[in-house]
N, CA, C and O atoms as a GROMACS GRO file, in nm:
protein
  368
    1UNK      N    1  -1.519   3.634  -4.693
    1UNK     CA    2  -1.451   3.585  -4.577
    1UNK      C    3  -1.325   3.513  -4.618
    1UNK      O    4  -1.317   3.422  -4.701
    2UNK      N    5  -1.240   3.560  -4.559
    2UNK     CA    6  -1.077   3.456  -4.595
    2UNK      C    7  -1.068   3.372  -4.494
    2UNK      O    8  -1.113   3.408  -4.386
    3UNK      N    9  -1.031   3.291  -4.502
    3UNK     CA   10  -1.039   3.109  -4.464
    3UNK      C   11  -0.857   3.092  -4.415
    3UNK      O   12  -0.770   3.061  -4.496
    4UNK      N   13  -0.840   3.113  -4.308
    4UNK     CA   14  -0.672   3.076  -4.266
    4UNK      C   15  -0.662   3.009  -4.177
    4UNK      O   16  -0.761   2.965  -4.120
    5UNK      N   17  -0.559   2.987  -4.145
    5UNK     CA   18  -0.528   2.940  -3.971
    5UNK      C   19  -0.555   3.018  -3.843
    5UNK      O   20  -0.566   3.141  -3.850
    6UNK      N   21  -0.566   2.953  -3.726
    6UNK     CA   22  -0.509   3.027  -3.630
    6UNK      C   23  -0.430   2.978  -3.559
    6UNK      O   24  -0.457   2.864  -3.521
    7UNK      N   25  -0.302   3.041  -3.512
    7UNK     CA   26  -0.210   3.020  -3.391
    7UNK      C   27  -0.227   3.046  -3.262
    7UNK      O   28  -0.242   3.164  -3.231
    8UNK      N   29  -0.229   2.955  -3.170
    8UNK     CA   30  -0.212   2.955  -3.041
    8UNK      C   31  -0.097   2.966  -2.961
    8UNK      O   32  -0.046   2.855  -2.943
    9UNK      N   33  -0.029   3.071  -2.899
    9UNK     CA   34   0.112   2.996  -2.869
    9UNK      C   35   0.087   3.013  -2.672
    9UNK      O   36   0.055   3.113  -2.609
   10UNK      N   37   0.113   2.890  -2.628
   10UNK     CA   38   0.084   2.906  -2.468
   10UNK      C   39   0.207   2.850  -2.406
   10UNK      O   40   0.261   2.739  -2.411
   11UNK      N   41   0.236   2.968  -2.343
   11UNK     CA   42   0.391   2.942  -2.287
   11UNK      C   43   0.342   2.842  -2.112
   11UNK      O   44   0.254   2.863  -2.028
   12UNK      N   45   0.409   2.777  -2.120
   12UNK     CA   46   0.442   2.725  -1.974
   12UNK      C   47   0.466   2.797  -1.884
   12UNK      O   48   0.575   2.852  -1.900
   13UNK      N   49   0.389   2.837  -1.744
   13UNK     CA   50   0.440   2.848  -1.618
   13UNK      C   51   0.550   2.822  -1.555
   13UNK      O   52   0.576   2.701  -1.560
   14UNK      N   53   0.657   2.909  -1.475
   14UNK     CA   54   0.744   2.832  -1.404
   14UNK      C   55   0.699   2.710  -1.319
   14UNK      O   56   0.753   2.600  -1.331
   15UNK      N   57   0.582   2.739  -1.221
   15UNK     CA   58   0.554   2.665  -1.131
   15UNK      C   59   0.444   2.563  -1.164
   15UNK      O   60   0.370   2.504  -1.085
   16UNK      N   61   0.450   2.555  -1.294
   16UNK     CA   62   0.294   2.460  -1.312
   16UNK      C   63   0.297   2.340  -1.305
   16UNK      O   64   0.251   2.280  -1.402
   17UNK      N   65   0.348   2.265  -1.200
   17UNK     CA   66   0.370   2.141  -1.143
   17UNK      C   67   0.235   2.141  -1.006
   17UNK      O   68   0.246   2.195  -0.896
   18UNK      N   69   0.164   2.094  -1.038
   18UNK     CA   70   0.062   2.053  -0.909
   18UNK      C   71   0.083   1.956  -0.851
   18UNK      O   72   0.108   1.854  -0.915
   19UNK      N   73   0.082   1.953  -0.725
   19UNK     CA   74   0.105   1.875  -0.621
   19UNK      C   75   0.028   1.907  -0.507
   19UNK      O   76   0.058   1.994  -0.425
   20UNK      N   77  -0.079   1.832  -0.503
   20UNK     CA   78  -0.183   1.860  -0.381
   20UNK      C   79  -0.106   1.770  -0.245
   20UNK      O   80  -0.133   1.807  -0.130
   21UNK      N   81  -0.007   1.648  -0.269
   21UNK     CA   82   0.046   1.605  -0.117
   21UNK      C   83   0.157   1.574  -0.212
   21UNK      O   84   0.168   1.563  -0.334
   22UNK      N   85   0.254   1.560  -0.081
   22UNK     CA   86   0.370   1.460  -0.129
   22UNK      C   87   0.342   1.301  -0.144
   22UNK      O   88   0.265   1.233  -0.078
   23UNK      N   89   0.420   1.265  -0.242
   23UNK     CA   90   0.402   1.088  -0.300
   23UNK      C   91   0.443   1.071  -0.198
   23UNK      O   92   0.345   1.023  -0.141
   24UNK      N   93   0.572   1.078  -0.081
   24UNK     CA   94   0.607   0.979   0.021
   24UNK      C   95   0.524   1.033   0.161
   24UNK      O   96   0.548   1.004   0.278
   25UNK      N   97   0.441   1.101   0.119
   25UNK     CA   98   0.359   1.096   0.277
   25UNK      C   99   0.250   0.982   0.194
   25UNK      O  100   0.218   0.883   0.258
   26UNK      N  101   0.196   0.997   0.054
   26UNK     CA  102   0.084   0.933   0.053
   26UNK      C  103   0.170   0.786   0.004
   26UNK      O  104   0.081   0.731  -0.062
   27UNK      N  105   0.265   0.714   0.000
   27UNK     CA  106   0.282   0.590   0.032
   27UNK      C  107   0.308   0.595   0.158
   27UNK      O  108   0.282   0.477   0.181
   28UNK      N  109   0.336   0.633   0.249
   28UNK     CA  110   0.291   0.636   0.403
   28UNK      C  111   0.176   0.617   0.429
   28UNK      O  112   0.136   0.527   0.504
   29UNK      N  113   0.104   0.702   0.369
   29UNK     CA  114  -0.055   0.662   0.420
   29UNK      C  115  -0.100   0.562   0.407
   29UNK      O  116  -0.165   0.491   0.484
   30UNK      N  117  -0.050   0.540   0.243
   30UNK     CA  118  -0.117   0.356   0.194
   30UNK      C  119  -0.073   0.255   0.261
   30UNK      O  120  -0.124   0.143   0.262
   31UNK      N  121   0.050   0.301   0.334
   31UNK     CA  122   0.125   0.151   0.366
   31UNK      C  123   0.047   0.172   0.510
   31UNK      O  124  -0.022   0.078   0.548
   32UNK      N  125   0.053   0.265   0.574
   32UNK     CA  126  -0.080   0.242   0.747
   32UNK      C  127  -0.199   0.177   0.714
   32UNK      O  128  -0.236   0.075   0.772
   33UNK      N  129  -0.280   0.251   0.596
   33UNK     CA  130  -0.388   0.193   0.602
   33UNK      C  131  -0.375   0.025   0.540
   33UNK      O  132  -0.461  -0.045   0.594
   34UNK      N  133  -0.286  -0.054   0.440
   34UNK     CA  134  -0.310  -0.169   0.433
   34UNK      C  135  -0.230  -0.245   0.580
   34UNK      O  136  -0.281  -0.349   0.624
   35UNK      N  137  -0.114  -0.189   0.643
   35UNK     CA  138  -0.094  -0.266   0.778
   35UNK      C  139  -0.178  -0.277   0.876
   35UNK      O  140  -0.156  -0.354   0.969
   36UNK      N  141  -0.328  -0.172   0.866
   36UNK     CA  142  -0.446  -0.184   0.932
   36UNK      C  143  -0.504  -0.279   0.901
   36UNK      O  144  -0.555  -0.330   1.002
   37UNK      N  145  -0.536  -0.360   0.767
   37UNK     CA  146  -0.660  -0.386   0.679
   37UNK      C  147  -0.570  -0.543   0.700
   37UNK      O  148  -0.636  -0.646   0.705
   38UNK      N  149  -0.403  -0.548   0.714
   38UNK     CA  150  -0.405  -0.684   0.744
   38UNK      C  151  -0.393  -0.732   0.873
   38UNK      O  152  -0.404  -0.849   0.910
   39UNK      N  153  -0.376  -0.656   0.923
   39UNK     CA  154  -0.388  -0.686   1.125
   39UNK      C  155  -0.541  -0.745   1.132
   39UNK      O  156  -0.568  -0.859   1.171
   40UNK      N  157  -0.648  -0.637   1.081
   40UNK     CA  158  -0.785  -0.705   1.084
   40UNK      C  159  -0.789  -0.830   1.022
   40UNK      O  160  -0.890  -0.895   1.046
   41UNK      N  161  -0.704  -0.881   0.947
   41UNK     CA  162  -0.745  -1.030   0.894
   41UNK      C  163  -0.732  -1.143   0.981
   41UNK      O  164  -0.796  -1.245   1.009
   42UNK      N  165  -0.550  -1.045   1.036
   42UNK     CA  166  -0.516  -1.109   1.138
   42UNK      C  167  -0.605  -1.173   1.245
   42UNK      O  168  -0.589  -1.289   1.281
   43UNK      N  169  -0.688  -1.102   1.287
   43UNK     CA  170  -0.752  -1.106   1.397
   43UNK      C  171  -0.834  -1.204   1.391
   43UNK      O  172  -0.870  -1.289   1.473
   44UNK      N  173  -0.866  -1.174   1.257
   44UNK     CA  174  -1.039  -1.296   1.199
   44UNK      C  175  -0.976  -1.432   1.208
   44UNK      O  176  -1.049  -1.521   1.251
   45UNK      N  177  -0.818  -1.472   1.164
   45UNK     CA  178  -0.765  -1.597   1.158
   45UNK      C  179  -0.622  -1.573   1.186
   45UNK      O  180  -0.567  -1.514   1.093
   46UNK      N  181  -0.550  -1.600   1.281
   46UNK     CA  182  -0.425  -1.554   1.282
   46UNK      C  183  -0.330  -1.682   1.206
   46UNK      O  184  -0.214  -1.664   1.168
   47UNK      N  185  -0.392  -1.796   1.196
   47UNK     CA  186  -0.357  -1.881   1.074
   47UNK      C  187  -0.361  -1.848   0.950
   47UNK      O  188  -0.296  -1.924   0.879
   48UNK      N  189  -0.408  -1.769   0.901
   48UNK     CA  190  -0.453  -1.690   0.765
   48UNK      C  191  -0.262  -1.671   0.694
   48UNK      O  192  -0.157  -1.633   0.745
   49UNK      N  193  -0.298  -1.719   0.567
   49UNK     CA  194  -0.170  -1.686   0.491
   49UNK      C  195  -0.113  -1.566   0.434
   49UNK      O  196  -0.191  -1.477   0.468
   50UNK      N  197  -0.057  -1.535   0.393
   50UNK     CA  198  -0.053  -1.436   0.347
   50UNK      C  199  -0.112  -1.401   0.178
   50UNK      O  200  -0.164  -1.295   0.143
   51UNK      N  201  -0.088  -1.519   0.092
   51UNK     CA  202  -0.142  -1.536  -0.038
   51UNK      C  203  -0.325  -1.526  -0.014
   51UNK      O  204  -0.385  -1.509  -0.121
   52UNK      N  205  -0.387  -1.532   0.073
   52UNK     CA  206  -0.524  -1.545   0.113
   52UNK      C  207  -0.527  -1.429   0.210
   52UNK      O  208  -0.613  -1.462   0.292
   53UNK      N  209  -0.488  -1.336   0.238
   53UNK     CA  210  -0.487  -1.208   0.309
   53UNK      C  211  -0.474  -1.099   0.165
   53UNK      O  212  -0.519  -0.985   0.153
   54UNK      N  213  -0.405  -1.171   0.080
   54UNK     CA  214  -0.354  -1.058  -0.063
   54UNK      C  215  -0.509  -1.084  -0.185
   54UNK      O  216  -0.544  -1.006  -0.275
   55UNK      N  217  -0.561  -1.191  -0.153
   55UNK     CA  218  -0.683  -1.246  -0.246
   55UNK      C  219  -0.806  -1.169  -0.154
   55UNK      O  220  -0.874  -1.081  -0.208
   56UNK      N  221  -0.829  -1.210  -0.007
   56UNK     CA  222  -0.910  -1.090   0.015
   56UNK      C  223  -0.901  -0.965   0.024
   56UNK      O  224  -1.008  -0.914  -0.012
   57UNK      N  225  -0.808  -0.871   0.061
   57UNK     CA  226  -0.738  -0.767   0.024
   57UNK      C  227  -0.742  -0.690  -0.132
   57UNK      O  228  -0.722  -0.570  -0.152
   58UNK      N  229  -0.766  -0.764  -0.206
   58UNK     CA  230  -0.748  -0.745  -0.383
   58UNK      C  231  -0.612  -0.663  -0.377
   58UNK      O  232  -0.604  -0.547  -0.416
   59UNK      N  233  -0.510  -0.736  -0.324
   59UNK     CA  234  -0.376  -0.665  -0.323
   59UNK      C  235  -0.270  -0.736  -0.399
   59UNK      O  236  -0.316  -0.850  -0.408
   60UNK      N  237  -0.152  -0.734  -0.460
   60UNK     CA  238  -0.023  -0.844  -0.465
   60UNK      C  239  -0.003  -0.887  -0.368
   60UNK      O  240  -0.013  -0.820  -0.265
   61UNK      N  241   0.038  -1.044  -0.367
   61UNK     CA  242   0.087  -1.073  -0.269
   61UNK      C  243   0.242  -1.040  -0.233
   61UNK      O  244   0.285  -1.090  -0.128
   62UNK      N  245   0.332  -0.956  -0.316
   62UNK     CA  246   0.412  -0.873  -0.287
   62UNK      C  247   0.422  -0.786  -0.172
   62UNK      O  248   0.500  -0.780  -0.077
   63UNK      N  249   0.304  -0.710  -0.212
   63UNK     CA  250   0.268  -0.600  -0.125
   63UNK      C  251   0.216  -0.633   0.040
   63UNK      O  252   0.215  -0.550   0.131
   64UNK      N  253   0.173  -0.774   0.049
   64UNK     CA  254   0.129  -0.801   0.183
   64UNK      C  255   0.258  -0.857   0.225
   64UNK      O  256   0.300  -0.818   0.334
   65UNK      N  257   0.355  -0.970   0.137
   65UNK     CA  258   0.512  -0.977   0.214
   65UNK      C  259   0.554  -0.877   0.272
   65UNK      O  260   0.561  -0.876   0.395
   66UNK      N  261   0.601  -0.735   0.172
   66UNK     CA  262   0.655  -0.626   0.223
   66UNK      C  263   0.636  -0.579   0.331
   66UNK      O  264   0.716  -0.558   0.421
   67UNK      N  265   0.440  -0.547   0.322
   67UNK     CA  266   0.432  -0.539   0.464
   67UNK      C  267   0.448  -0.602   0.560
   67UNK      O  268   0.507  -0.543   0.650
   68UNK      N  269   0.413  -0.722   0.582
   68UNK     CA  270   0.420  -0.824   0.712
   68UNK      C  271   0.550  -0.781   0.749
   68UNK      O  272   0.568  -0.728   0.858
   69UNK      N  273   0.662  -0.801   0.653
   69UNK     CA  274   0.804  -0.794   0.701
   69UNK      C  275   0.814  -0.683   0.754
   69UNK      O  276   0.873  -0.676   0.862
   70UNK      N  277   0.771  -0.589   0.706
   70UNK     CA  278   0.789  -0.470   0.770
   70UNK      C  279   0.722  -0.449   0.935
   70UNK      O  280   0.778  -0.391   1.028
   71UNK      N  281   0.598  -0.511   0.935
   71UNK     CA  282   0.559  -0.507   1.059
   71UNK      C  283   0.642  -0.642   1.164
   71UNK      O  284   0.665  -0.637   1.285
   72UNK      N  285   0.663  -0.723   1.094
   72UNK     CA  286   0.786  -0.801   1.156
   72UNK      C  287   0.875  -0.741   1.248
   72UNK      O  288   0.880  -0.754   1.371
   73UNK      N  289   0.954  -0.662   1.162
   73UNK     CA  290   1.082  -0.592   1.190
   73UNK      C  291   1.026  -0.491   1.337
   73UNK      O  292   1.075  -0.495   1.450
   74UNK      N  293   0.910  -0.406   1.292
   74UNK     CA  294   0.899  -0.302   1.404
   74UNK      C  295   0.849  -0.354   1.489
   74UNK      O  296   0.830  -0.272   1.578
   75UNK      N  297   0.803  -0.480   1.524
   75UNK     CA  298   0.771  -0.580   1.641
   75UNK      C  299   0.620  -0.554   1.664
   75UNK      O  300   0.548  -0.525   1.760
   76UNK      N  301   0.607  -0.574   1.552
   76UNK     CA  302   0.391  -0.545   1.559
   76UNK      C  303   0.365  -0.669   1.560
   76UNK      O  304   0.315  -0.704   1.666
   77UNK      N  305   0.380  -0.763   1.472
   77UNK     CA  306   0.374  -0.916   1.491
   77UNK      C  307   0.478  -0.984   1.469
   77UNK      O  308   0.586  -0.944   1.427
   78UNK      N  309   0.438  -1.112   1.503
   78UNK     CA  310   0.543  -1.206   1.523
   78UNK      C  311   0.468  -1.336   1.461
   78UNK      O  312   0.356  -1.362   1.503
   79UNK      N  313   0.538  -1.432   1.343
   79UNK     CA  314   0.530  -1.558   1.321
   79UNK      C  315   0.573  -1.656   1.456
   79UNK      O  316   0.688  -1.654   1.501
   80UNK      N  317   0.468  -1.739   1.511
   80UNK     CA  318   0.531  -1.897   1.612
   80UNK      C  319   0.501  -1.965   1.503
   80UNK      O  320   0.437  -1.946   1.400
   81UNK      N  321   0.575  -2.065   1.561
   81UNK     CA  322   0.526  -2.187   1.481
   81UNK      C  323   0.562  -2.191   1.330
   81UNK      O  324   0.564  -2.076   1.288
   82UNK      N  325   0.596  -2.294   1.219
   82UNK     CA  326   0.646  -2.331   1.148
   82UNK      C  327   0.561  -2.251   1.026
   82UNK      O  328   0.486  -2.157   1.051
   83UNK      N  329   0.588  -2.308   0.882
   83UNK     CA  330   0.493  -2.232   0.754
   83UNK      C  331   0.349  -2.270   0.718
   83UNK      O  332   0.261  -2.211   0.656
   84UNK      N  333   0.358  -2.457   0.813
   84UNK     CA  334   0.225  -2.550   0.760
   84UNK      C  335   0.159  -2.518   0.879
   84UNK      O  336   0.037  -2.520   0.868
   85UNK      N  337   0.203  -2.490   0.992
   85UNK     CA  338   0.112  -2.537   1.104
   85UNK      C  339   0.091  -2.381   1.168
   85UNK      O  340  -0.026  -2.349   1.189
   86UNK      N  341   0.177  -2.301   1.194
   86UNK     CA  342   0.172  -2.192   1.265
   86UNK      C  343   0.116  -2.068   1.230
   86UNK      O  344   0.081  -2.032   1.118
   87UNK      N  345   0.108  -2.000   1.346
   87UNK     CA  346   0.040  -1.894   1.336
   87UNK      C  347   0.060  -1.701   1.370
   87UNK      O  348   0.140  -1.666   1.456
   88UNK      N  349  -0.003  -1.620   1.309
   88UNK     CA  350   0.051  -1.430   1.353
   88UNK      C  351  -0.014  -1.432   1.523
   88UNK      O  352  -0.117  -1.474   1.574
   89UNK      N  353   0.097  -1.368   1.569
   89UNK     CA  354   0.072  -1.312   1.672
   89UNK      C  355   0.041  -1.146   1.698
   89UNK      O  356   0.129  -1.081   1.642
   90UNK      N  357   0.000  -1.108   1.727
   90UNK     CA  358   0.003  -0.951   1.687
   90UNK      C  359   0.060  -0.868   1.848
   90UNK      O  360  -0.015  -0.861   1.946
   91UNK      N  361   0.193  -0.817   1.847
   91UNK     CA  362   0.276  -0.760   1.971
   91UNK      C  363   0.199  -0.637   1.986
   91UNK      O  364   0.146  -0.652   2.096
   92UNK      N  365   0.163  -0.526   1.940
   92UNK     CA  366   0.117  -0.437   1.948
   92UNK      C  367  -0.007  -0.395   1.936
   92UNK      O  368  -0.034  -0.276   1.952
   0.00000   0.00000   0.00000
């Protein structure tokens, strides 16, 4: 028996990029479903902070600013009242 190498040579596909969804539908999706998941917090305490919406959440609290602001802007809720005392209102 002679004892050698073997070569493999495997050419690449044009199209061999998989993509089962697009990334910006599925950060769309993520961003509905956590503007869901903090409206429900909302609800439980509309005093609730946002640093304590991101701790139950297991989220950044980045990611719950972004959103709030974002739901800010499209008039889903609304901050009354000051940073110590006040509270979410939810418009929609």
């Amino acid at each position: 028996m002679l004892g050698g190498d073997i070569t493999v040579k495997f050419t690449a596909l044009q199209n061999s990029k998989v993509s089962s969804n697009n990334p910006k539908h599925q950060n769309a999706v993520l961003a509905d479903v956590l503007e869901k998941r903090i409206l429900a917090e909302i609800r439980k305490d509309n005093q609730i902070k946002q640093k304590d919406i991101a701790g139950v959440l297991e989220t950044s609290i980045a990611s719950v600013q972004r959103s709030m602001n974002s739901m800010v802007k499209d008039g889903i809720i609304e901050r009354k009242g000051g940073k110590r005392f006040g509270y979410w209102e939810i418009k929609k």
